[in-house]
MIVEX-671392 format. One record per residue (C-alpha): residue number from 1; residue in three letters; x, y, z. Coordinates in steps of 0.001 Angstrom, whole numbers. Each point is the difference from the previous one (the first is absolute). Example, Ala and Ser with C-alpha at 12.3 -4.5 7.8 and 13.67 -1.06 7.14 Angstrom:
<segus>
segu num->1 residuo->Ala X->12300 Y->-4500 Z->7800
segu num->2 residuo->Ser X->1370 Y->3440 Z->-660
</segus>
This chain:
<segus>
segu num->1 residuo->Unk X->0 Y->0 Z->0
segu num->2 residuo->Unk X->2033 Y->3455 Z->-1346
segu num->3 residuo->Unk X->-1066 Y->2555 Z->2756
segu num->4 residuo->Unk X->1516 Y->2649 Z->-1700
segu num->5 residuo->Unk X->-1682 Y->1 Z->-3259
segu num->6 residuo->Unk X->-1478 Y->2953 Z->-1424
segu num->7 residuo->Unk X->-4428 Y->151 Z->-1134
segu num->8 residuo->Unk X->-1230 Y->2295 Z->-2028
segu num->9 residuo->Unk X->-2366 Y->715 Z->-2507
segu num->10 residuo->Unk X->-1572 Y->3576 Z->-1985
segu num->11 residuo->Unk X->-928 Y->1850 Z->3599
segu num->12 residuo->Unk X->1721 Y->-2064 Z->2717
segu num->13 residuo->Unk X->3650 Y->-1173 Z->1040
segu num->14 residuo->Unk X->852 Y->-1974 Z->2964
segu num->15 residuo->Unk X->3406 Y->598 Z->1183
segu num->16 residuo->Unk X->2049 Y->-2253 Z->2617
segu num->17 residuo->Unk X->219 Y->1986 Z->3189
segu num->18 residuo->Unk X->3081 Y->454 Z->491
segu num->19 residuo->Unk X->1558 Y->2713 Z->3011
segu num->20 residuo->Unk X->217 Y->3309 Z->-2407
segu num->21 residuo->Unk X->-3825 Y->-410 Z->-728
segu num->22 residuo->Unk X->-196 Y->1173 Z->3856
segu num->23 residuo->Unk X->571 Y->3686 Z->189
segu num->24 residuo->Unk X->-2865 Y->-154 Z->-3300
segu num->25 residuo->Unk X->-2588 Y->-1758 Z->1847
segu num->26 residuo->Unk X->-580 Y->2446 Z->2965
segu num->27 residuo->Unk X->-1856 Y->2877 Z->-1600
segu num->28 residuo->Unk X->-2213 Y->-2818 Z->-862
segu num->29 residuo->Unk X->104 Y->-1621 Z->3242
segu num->30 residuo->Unk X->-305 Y->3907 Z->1652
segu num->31 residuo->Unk X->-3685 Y->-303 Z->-1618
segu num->32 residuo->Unk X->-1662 Y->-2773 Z->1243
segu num->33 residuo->Unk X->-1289 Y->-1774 Z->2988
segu num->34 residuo->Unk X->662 Y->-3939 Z->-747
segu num->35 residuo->Unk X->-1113 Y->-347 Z->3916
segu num->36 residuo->Unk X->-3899 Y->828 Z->-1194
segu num->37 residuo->Unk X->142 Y->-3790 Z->-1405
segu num->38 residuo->Unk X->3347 Y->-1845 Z->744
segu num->39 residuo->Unk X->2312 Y->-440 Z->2572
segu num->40 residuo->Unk X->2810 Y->1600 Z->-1653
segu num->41 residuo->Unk X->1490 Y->3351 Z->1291
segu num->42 residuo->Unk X->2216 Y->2502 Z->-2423
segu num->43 residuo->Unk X->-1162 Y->3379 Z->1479
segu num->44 residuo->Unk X->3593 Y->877 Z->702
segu num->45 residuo->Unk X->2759 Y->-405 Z->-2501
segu num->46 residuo->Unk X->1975 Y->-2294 Z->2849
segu num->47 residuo->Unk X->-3140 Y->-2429 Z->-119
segu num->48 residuo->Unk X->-571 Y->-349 Z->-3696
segu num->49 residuo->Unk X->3732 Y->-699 Z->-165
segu num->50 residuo->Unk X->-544 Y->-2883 Z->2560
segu num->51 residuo->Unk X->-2748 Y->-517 Z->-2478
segu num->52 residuo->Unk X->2035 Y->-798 Z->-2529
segu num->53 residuo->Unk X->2762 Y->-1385 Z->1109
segu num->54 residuo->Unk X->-2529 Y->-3274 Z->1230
segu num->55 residuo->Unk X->-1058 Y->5 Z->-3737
segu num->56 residuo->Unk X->3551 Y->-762 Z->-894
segu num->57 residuo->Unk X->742 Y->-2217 Z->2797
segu num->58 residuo->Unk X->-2775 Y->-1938 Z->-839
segu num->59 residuo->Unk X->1164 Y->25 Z->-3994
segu num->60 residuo->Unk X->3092 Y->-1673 Z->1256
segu num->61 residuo->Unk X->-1465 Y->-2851 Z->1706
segu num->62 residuo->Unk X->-2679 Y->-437 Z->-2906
segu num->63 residuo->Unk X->-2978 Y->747 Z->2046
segu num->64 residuo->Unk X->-653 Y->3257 Z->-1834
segu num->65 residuo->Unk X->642 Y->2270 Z->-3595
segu num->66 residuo->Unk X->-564 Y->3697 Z->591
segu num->67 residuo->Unk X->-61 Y->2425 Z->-2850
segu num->68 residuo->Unk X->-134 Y->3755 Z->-516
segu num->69 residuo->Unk X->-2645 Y->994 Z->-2413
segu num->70 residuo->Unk X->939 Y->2824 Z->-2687
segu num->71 residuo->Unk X->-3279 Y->1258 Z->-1938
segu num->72 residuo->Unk X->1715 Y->-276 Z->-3467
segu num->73 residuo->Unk X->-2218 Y->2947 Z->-970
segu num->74 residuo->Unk X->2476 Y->2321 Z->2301
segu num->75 residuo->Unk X->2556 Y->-1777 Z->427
segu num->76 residuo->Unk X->-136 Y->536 Z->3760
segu num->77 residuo->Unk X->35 Y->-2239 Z->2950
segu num->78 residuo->Unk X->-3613 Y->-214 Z->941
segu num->79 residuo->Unk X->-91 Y->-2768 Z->3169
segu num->80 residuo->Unk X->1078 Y->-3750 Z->995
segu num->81 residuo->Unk X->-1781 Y->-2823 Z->-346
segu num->82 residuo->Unk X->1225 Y->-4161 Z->545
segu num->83 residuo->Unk X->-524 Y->-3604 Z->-134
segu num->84 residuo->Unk X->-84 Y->-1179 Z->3539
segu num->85 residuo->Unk X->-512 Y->-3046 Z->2160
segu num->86 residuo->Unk X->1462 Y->-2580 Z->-3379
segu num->87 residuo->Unk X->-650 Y->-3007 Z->812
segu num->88 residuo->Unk X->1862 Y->-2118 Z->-2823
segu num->89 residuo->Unk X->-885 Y->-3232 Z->1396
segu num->90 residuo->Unk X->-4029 Y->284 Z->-621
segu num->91 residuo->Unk X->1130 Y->2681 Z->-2960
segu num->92 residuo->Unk X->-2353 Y->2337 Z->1806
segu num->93 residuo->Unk X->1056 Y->4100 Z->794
segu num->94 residuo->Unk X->-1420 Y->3311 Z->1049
segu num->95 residuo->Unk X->-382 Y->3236 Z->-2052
segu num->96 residuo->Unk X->-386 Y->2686 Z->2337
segu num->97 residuo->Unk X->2463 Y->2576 Z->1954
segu num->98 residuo->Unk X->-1025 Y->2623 Z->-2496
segu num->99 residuo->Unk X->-296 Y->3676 Z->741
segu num->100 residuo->Unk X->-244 Y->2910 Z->-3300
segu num->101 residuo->Unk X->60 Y->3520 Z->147
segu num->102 residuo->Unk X->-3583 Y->1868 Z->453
segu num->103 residuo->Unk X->1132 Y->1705 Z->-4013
segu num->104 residuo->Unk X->-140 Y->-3290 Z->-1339
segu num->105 residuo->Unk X->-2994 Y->-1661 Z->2014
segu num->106 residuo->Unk X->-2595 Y->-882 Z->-2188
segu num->107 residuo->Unk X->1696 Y->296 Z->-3425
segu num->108 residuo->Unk X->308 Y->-3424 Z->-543
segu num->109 residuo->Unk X->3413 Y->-443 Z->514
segu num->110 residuo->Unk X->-425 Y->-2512 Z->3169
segu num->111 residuo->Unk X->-2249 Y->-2066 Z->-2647
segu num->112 residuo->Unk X->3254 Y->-194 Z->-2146
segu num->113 residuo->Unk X->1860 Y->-800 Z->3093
segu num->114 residuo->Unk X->-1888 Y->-2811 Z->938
segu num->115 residuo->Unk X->-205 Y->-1201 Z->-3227
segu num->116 residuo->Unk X->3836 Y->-236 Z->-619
segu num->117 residuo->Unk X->336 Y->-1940 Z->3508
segu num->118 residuo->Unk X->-3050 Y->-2081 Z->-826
segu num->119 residuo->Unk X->1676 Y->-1320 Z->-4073
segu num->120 residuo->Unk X->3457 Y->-173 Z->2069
segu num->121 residuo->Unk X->-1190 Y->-2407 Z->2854
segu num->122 residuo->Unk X->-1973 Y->-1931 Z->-2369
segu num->123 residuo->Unk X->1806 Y->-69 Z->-3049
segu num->124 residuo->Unk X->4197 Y->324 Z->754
segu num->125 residuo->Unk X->-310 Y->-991 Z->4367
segu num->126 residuo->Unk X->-2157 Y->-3330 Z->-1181
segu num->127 residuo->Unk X->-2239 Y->1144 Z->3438
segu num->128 residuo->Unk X->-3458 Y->-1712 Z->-329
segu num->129 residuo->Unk X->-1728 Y->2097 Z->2255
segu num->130 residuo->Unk X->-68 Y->4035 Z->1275
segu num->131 residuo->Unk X->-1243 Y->1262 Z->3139
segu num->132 residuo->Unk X->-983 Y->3257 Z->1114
segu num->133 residuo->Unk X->-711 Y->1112 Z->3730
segu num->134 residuo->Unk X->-1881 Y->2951 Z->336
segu num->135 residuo->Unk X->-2165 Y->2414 Z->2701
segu num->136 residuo->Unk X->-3076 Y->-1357 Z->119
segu num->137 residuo->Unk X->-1017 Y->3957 Z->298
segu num->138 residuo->Unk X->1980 Y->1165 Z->-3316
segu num->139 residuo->Unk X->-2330 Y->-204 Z->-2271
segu num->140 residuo->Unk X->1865 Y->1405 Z->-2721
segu num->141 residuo->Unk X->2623 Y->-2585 Z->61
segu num->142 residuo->Unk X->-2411 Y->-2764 Z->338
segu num->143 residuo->Unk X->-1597 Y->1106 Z->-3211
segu num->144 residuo->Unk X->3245 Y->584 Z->-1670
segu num->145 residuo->Unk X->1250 Y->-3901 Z->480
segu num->146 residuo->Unk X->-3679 Y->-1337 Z->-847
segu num->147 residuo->Unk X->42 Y->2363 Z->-3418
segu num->148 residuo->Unk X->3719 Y->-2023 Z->-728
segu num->149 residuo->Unk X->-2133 Y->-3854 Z->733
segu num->150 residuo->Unk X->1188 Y->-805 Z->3627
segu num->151 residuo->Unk X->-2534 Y->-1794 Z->1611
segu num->152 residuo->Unk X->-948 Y->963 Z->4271
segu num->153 residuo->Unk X->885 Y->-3334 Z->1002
segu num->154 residuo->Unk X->-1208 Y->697 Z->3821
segu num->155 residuo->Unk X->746 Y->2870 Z->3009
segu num->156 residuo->Unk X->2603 Y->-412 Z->2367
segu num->157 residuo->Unk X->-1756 Y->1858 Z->3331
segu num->158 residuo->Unk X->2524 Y->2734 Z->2009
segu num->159 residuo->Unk X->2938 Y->-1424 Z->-1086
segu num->160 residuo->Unk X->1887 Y->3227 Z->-703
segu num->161 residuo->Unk X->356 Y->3006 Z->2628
segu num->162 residuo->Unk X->277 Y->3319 Z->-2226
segu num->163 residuo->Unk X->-142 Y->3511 Z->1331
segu num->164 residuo->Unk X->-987 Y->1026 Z->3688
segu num->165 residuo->Unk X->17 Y->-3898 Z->890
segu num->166 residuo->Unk X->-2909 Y->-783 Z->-2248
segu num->167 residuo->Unk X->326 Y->-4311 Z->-962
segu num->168 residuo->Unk X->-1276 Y->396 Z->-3355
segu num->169 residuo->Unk X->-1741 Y->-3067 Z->-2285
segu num->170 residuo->Unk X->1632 Y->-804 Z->-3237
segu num->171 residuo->Unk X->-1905 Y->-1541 Z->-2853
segu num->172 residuo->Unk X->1851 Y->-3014 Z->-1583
segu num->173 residuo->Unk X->527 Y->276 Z->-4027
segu num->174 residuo->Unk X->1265 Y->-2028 Z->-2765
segu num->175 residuo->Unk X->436 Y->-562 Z->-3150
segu num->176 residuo->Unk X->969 Y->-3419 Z->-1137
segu num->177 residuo->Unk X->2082 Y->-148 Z->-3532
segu num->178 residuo->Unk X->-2721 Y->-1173 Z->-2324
segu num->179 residuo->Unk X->-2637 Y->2380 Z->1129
segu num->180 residuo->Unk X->2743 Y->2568 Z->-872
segu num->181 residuo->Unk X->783 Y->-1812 Z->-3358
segu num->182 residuo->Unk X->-3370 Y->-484 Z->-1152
segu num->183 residuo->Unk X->37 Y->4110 Z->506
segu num->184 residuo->Unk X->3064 Y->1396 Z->-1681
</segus>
């Protein structure tokens, strides 16, 4: 499995994270609050680097692929996104881990995105089956991964504390690889 290669198509490119991508990821990180729905903290630039370096670590052991996103229409760094909790034994992983700038919300670029990790984990990974954990209160997500195919597969209850100590419930999703082929 090459962790390092490069996706693209027309209006998306995933990048490898690598350590530079840091310092380019903070006026994106500056903007949001990934504590509304996830555990994950980068409201300070010493957090986000922690962050980041776990993405890496967990490249290195194989447990994880992290990528900078660069909308190919700017040619600017936009976000992050990974594959996560690979499980190459039962060929099953986890698209998630993905935070975009508020510009480029709703443009269509994370449909790209997904897409691109979707034909890679199918297609060149050999994975037979995608997984997506999401907020049961995020809507907007939920409707997102159901527009790409992905089955709700069932609701795990307050599994996840977010902000202010709130255990939130995250809706199980997947997509195994011949729904996805009978779509593309």
């Amino acid at each position: 499995m090459n962790a390092f290669e490069i996706l693209e198509d027309a209006v998306a490119k995933l990048i490898p994270l690598s350590e530079p991508h840091f310092a380019l990821l903070w006026p994106i990180a500056k903007q949001l609050d990934l504590y509304e729905y996830g555990p994950s903290d980068i409201s300070i630039p010493e957090k986000l680097t922690s962050y980041l370096d776990a993405a890496i670590q967990q490249r290195a052991i194989g447990t994880s692929i992290p990528f900078v996103i660069e909308d190919k229409r700017t040619n600017e760094i936009v976000g992050c996104t990974r594959f996560g909790l690979i499980d190459t034994g039962n060929k099953v992983l986890h698209i998630g881990w993905t935070w975009i700038a508020p510009a480029v919300q709703g443009t269509g670029l994370n449909t790209h995105v997904k897409h691109l990790m979707l034909n890679h984990a199918f297609n060149q990974l050999e994975f037979e089956k995608v997984e997506f954990r999401i907020d049961e209160r995020n809507i907007r997500s939920r409707k997102a991964v159901q527009k790409l195919g992905a089955q709700l597969e069932g609701i795990l209850r307050e599994c996840v504390y977010v902000k202010n100590g709130f255990k939130r419930s995250s809706c199980c999703y997947g997509i195994l690889k011949s729904e996805w082929s009978a779509r593309s």
